[in-house]
N, C-alpha and C positions, 0 to 999 in steps of 0.2 A: 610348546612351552616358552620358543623365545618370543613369541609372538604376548603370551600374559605378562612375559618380564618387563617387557617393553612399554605397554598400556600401564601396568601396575606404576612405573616409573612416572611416566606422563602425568597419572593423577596422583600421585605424591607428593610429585614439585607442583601443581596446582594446589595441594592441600596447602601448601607454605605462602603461596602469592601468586597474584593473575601474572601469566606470562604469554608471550610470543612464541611460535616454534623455535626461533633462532634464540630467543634466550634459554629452551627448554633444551635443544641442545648442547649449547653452552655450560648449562650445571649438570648436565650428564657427564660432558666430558672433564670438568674439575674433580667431579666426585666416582669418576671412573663406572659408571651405573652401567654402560654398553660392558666393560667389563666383565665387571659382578653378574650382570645378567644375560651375559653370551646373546646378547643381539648385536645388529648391526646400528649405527644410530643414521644411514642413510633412509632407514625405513621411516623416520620417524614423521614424518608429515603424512603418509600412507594413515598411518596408526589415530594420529591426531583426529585425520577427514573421516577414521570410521568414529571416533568415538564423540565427535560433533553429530554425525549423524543417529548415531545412539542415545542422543541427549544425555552423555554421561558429562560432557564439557559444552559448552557455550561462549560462545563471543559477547566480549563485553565493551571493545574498541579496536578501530581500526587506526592506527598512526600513518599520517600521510606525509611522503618529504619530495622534494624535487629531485627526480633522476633515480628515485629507487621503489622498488616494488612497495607494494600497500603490505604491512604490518596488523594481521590482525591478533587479537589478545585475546585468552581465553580464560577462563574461572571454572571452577569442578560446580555441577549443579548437587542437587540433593539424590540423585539419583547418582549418581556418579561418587557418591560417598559413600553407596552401599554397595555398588560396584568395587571400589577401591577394597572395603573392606572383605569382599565374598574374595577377591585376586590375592591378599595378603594371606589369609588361610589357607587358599589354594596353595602358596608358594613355600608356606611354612608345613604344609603335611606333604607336602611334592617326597619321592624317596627314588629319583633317580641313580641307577647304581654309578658309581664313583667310576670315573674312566681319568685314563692320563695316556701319554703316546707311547711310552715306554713299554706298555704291556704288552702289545703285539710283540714289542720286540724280543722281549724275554724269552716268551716260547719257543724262541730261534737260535738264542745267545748265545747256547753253548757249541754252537755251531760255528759260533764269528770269529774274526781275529780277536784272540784273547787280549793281545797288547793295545791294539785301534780301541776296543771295548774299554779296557781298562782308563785308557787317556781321556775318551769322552764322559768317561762318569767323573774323573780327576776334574773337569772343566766345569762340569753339572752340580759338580759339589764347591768347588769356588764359588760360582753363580748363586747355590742357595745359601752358601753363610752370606752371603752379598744380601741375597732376601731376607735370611732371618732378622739381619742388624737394620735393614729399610722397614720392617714392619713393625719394628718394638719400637725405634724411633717416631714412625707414624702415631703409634698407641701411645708414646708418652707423650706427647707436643700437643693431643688434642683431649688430654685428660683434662675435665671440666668446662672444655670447652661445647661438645658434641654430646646430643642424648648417649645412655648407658646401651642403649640398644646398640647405637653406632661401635661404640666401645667394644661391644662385644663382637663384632664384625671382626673388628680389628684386631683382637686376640684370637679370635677363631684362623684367620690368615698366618697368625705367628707361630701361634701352637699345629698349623697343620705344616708348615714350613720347616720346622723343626723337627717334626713326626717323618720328613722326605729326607730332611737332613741324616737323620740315624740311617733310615732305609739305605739312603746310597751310599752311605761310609759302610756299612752289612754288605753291600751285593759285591762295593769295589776289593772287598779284603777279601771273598768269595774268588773273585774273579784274577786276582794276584797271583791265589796261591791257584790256580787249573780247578776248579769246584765244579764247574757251573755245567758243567757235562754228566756229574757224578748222579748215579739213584742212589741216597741212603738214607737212612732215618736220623739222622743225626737232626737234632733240633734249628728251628732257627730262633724261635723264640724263644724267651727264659720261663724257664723249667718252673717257676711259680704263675706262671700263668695262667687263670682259669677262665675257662669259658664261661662267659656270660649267660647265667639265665633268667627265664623268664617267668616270672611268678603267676601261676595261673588263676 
């Protein structure tokens, strides 16, 4: 999968302007795309020479300068446009289940020093009001500036930062009061909560 997030990127930023690898990684890393797409961006000339060879991209100029390696340019062909699009539907029905590092941990937690636990989620939870105030900032500053699409990237980071935010303020008052070792039914979630169905 990191491997189509990576190409998908590639003919993206092609779709906007002919670029160079070095400028292609350059707007990955302002727009954090190796991020968002859990690849690495040292791959990224790997990725490029297969999709040259694909004819999904093409060279369109080579920049020549004294003392530095030759600069070639590339542009997405016609084929490469419907590639771009088969990758976006790919990425948009993708349903990898949600993972974070904390979950191994939990299964053990009631195990651990309760006080060390409790401090490290104190710090995890400063950290994400840290996050939630950097991503609504982000989402206001590029209101009208960025497609609505991008917009909603950016709210989906805020609203899911907030969603961690509740979580770890729930586990550390959990874990305050001696909980996290207990079996009971006591709920975690509120009591009007209904399970989602699905209409046949």
């Amino acid at each position: 999968m990191k491997a189509l997030s990576i190409r998908l990127s590639i003919l993206g930023l092609l779709l906007e302007e002919n670029l160079h690898p070095y400028e292609i990684s350059l707007r990955m890393k302002e727009r954090f795309l190796d991020q968002k797409g859990q690849f690495k961006i040292g791959s990224l000339y790997y990725a490029v020479d297969q999709l040259e060879k694909q004819s999904y991209i093409e060279a369109v100029e080579t920049i020549r300068s004294e003392n530095r390696p030759d600069k070639t340019v590339f542009r997405i062909t016609d084929k490469g446009r419907t590639y771009f699009h088969k990758l976006l539907i790919e990425r948009l029905r993708d349903t990898e289940p949600p993972y974070h590092p904390m979950y191994i941990a939990l299964v053990f937690a009631g195990k651990g020093d309760q006080l060390d636990i409790a401090q490290v989620l104190k710090e995890r939870i400063q950290d994400t009001e840290h996050m939630v105030n950097i991503y609504y900032q982000v989402y206001a500053e590029h209101r009208g500036i960025v497609p609505r699409s991008v917009l909603h990237l950016m709210v989906g980071q805020y609203e899911h930062a907030k969603t961690e935010l509740s979580w770890l303020k729930r586990l550390l008052a959990e874990t305050e009061e001696g909980r996290l070792n207990e079996r009971t039914i006591s709920p975690l979630l509120d009591e009007e909560y209904e399970e989602v169905r699905i209409d046949e």
